[in-house]
N, C-alpha and C positions, 0 to 999 in steps of 0.2 A: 412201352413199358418193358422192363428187363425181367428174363423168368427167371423164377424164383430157384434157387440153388438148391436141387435134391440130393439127400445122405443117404449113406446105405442105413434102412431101416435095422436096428438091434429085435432080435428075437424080442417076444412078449417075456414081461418078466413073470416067470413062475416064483414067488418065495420058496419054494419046498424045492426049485433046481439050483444047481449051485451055478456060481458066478461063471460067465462066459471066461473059458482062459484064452491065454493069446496067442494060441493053436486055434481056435474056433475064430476067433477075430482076427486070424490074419486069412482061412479058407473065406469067411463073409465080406471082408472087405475085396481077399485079390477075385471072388469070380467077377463082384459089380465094376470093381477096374479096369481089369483084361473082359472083361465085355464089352464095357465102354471104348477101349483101345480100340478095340476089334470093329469096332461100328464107323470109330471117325479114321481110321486106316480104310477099311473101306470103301468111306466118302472120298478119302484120297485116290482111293483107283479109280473110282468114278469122272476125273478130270482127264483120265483117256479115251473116255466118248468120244464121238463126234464133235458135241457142241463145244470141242474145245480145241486150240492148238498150242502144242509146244513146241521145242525144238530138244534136239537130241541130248543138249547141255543142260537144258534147265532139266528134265526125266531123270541125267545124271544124276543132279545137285539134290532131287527131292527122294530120291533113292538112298545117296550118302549120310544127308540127314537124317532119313527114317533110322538108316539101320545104326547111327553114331546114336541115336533114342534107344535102341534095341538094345544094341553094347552096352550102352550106360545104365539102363535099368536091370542087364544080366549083373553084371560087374556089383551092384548094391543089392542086389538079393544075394550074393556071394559075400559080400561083405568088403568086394574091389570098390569102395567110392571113387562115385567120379562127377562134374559138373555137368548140368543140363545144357544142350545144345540151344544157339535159335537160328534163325530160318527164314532169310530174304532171299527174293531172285531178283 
């Protein structure tokens, strides 16, 4: 069974607060992203365990990737669009 897709939850609505602007929706949504990044980037160091082997080229390749993800998500929060990478060895 596939799990179920979690959102970042919206504040409770007060009627008497006024509406989230998109200054407070974009701090809510980027900490639950960049924490999530942060979680599965770290899953990714974890394949330099032991219980793993690579070679020098492929640590290259998942290095390059990572950081052409990093460029590309700096460059759209700057307003440089750019296209998502993908990512075989």
């Amino acid at each position: 069974m596939a799990k179920p897709k979690r959102r970042t939850p919206k504040p409770p609505k007060d009627p008497a607060a006024p509406p989230e602007t998109k200054a407070d929706k974009f701090v809510r949504l980027a900490t639950s992203r960049v924490t999530k990044a942060c979680r599965a980037i770290y899953s990714v160091g974890m394949l330099g365990s032991n219980s793993y082997t690579s070679t020098p080229e492929q640590i290259d390749k998942v290095r390059m990737v990572l950081q052409a993800a990093v460029d590309g998500t700096m460059n759209r929060l700057t307003k440089s669009e750019t296209k998502p990478v993908g990512f075989t060895l």
